[in-house]
N, C-alpha and C positions, 0 to 999 in steps of 0.2 A: 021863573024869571025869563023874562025877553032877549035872545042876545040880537043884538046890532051891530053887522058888519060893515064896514068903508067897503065899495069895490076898486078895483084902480088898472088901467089900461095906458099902455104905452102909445100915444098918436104923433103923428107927422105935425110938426107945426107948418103953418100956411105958404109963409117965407120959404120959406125958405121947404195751401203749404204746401216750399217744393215736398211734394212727400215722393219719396224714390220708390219705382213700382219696376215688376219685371219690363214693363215696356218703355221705360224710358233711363235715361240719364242725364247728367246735369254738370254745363263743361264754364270755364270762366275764363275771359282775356281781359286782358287793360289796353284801352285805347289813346294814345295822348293825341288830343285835338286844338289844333292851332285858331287859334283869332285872327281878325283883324288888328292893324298896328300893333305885330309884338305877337308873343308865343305864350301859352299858359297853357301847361300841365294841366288838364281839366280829371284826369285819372278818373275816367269815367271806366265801370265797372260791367262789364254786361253778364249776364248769366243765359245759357244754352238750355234747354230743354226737349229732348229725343224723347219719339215713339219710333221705336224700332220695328215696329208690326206692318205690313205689307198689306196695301189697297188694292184690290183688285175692283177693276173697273170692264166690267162684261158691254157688251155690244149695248146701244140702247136701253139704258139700266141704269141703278144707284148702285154706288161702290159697294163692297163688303169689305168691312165693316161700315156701316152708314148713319151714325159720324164716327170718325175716326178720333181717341181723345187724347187730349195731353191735360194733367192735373196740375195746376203751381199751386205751390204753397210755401210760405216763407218771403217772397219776396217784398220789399221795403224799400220806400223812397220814392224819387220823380222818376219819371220813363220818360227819355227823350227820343227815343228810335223803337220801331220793334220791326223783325224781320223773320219774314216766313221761308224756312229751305224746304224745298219738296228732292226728294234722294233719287236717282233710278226712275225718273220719270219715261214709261213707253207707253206711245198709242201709236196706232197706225194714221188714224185721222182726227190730231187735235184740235179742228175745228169743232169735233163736236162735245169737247170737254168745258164742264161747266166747275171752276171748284171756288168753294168760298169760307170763310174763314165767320166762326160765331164765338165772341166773347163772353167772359164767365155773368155778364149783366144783361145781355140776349142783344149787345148790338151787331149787328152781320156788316160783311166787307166782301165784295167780287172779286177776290185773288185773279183769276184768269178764266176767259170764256168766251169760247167763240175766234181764238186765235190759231194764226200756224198754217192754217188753211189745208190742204189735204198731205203736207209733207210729215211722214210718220217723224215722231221721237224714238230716237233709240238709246234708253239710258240712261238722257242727261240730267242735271242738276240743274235747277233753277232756284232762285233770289228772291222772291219781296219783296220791294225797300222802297215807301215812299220817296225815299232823294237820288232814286237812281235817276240817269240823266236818260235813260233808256227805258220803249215802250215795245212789250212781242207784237209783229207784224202781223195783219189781217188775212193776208194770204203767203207771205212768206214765213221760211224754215225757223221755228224758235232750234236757235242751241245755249247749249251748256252759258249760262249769265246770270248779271243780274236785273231787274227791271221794276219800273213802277207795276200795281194793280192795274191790271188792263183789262178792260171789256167792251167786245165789239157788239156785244146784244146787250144793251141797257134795257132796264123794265123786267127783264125776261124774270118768272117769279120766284121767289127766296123765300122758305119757310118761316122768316123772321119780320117783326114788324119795325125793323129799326135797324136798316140800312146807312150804313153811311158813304156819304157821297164827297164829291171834290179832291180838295188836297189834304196830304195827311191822314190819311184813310184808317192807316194802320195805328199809327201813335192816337187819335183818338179812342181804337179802341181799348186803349188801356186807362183812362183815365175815368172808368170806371171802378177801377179796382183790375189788380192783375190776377191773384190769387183766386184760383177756381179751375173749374174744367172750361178748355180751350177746346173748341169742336170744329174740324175740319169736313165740310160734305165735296163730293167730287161723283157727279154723274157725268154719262155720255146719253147728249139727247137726239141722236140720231143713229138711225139703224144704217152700216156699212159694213157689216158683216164681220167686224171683228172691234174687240174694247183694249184694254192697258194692264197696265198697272203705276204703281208708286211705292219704288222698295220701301221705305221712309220718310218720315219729317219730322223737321222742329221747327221751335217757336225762339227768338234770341231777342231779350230784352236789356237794352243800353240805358245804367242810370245817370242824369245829365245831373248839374247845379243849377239850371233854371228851370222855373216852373213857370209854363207859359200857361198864362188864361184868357181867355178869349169869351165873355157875357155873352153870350145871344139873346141869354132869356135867364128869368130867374131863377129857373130849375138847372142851370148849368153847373156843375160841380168839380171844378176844374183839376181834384185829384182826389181819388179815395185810396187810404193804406192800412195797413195795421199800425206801421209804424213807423212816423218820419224823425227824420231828425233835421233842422233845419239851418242849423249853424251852419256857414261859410255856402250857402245856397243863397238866391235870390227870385224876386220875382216879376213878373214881366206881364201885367196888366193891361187889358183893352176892352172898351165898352162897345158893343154894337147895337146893342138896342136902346129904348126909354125905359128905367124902372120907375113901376108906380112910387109913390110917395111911400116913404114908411118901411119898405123893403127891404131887406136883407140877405146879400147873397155869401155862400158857403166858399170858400176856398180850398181849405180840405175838411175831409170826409174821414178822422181818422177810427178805424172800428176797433182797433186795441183797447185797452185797460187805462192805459198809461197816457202821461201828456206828451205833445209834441215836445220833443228835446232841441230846446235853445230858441230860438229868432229867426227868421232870416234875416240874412244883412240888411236891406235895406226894408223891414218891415217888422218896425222890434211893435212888443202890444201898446197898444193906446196909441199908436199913429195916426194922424191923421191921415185919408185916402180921398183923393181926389178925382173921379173920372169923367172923363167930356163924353161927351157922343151929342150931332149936330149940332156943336156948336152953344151946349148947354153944360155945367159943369153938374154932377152928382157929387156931394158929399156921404162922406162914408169913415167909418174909425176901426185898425184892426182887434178884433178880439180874439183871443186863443182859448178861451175856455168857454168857446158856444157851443151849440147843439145840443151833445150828451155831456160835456165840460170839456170834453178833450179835442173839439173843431177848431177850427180858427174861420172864423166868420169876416164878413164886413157889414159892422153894423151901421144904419141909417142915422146921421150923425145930427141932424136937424129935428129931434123928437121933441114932441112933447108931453106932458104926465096927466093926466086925467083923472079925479076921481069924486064918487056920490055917496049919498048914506046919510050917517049921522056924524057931526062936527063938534059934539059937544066939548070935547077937549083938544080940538085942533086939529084932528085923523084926516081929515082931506087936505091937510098942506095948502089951505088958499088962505090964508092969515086971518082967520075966526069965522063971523057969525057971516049968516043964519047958523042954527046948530043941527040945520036936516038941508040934504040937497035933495029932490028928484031926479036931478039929472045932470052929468058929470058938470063937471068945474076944474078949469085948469089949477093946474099944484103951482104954487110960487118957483118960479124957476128963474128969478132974478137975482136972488141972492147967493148965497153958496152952490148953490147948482148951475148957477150962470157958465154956459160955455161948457158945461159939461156931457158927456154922452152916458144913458143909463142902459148897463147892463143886465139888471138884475131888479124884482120889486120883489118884495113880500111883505104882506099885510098882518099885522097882528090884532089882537083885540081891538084895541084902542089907540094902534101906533102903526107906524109903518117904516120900513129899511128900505133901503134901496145902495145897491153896491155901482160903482161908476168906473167906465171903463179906466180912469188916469188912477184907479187902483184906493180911491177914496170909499167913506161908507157916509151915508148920511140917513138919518132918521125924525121923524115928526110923532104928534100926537099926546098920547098922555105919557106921562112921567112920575108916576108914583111911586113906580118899583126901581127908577131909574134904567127902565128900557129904554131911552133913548141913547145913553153910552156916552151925554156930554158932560159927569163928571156932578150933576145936578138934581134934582128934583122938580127942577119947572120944567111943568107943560110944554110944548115949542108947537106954535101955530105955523108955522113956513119950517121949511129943511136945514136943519144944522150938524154939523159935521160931528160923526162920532171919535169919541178919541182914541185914534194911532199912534198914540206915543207911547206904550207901557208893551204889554204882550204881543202886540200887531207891528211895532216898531218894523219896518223895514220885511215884511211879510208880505207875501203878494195874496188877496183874499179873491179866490174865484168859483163860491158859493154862499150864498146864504142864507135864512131861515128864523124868520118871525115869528113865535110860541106866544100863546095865549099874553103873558108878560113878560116876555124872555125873549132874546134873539140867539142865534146860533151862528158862526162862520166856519168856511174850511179853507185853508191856507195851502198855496200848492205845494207846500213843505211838508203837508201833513195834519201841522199844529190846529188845533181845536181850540176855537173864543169862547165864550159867552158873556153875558151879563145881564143884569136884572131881576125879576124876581127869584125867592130860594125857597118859599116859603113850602113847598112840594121835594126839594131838593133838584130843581131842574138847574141848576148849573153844573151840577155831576160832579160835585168835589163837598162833602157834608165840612169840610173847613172855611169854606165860605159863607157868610153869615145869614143866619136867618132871613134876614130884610134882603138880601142881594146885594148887589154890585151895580153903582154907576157908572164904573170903565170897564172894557172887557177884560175878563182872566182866563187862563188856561183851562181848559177841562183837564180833569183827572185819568191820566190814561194807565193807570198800573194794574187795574182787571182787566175785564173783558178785552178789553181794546188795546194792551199790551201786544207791540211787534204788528200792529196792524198798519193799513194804509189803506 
């Protein structure tokens, strides 16, 4: 016997870990940061991270050790600051010190280079900090401060292919992810007859309540963590580029297990998102369980559904005949999917699911086993809405899976759906009848799947 698939594609409509090692340690302060109009407690949290091991920087030469590492691990949430301290900085002549700073994602940053001019250091302590208001001098004495990344030989060459430039130097390099090894290089590239040292350094990362993101391009990702938690945070959106039609950019990156814990305030799921650039608006809807499930995405909010095959029971969602397409055909999106954004398709045999971001599920196609979930046995040529009233009541569903005549959900509670055919026992519960279930029910979780998630 022949089988015959529906294909179906999502399109643009036209319209529209700290781990503690002998070389380092791990220190923490709280910083209360004032606003504008008015004062708030922002109890931003920073964490310190020490390599206590000692650079030695020879005449003309790469330091030793070359890189020097610092490992995070553990770290979680937004990075609004990050600052570099270099301990016991001596050279005779640190114009000719080059040192720069490579992130656990390979992007590099020019800490200092080419400053100071031939006034030796003896000792001192130096700073980091993108928001210093202060840059080291070209030819005058750097002492004991703090300062922006300063470099007087730009271009000069960096073992890394992803420099970052401008403002903010530092704090982008964390919004790759923090956790990993930190690698510090520090050469002298001129011979003067004598090099340095650098008793120590750390890295101090300050966690803010906003998450600024800044689009340039689609590949931006404006925070990767293991683990956020989003309650009482916000977010601070801007487009700089055009995204092509159809696109979808990532907001966070979370590579934990686990979901992002809560909302941010002003960005619960299923909002709409709005963003200009030239003068042209992008539409966009948030979702929290893209990617791996556990992202928060912004999906392209203007789609539409596409699909080809065979119709004989209504599987392509364009409301009947012919009973064969060659070639795609939009799905009815007037009716119950009017104005809605889709998250999710899966195709079954003869039917098809599709989960929506405002947390609805709607399904098409044949209906014999009552895989469609509307409580019925008729067919349904266009999308109609599965019923949420019984087991899914008030469940948030952000997964799900279409079987031969059966469909599948996961709930981010946990809870397990199904419905439809039984006749194999794929609803996972043998008290379920033979013929299946037209609304969804609980899967049976007291074997195997007892105490899991």
């Amino acid at each position: 016997m022949m089988a015959f698939l529906s294909r179906f594609s999502i399109l643009p409509t036209p319209a529209q870990t700290w781990q503690r090692s002998d070389s380092w340690t791990r220190g923490i302060g709280i910083a209360l940061i004032g606003i504008a109009f008015g004062w708030a407690s922002n109890c931003a949290l920073s964490e310190e991270f020490l390599c206590s091991d000692p650079i030695v920087v020879p005449d003309a030469s790469e330091a030793s050790p070359s890189p020097s590492t610092i490992h995070v691990d553990g770290f979680t949430g937004i990075v609004s600051s990050v600052k570099v301290k270099l301990f016991g900085v001596q050279h005779a002549h640190p114009d000719d010190l080059d040192i720069f700073l490579v992130s656990p994602d390979g992007k590099a940053v020019m800490l200092l280079s080419d400053a100071g001019g031939g006034v030796g250091l003896d000792g001192i302590d130096l700073t980091l900090d993108d928001t210093s208001v202060s840059t080291a001098e070209d030819e005058l004495a750097i002492s004991t401060g703090t300062y922006r990344p300063t470099d007087f030989e730009p271009g000069e060459p960096m073992p890394y292919e992803n420099p970052i430039a401008g403002e903010d130097r530092l704090v982008s390099m964390a919004l790759g992810g923090v956790n990993g090894d930190w690698r510090l290089f520090v050469s002298d590239d001129l011979s003067n007859g004598e090099g340095g040292s650098i008793a120590s350094w750390s890295l101090e990362f300050e966690a803010g309540t906003i998450l600024h993101a800044d689009y340039r391009s689609e590949s931006v990702i404006p925070l990767t963590t293991e683990q956020l938690t989003a309650t009482g945070k916000s977010v601070d959106l801007h487009l700089t580029f055009a995204p092509s039609r159809g696109c979808d950019l990532t907001l966070v990156n979370q590579t934990g297990p686990n979901f992002i814990e809560g909302e941010f305030d002003n960005l619960p799921n299923g909002a709409n998102v709005d963003l200009w650039y030239d003068g042209k608006v992008y539409h966009f809807v948030a979702w929290y369980f893209g990617g791996d499930g556990n992202d928060l995405k912004l999906l392209w909010r203007d789609a539409g559904l596409a699909s080809w095959g065979r119709n004989v029971f209504g599987e392509l969602g364009n409301g009947g005949s012919p009973i064969w397409y060659e070639v795609p055909v939009a799905v009815d999106q007037k009716g119950f999917l009017r104005g809605k954004t889709i998250a999710a398709v899966s195709a079954g045999s003869r039917h098809t699911l599709v989960l929506c971001t405002d947390g609805t599920l709607a399904a098409w196609g044949e209906n014999q086993y009552g895989q469609i979930g509307d409580g019925t046995y008729l067919n349904r040529f266009t999308p109609v809405p599965v019923d949420q009233s019984g087991v899914l009541s008030g469940k948030e569903v952000f997964a799900i899976s279409a079987g031969e005549y059966h469909n599948l959900v996961i709930c981010s509670d946990g809870t397990l759906a199904t419905w439809g055919a039984n006749f194999s026992d794929q609803l996972g519960d043998p008290r379920h009848p033979f013929g299946g279930t037209t609304v969804p029910v609980e899967v049976n979780r007291d074997g195997t799947l007892s105490g899991r998630t």
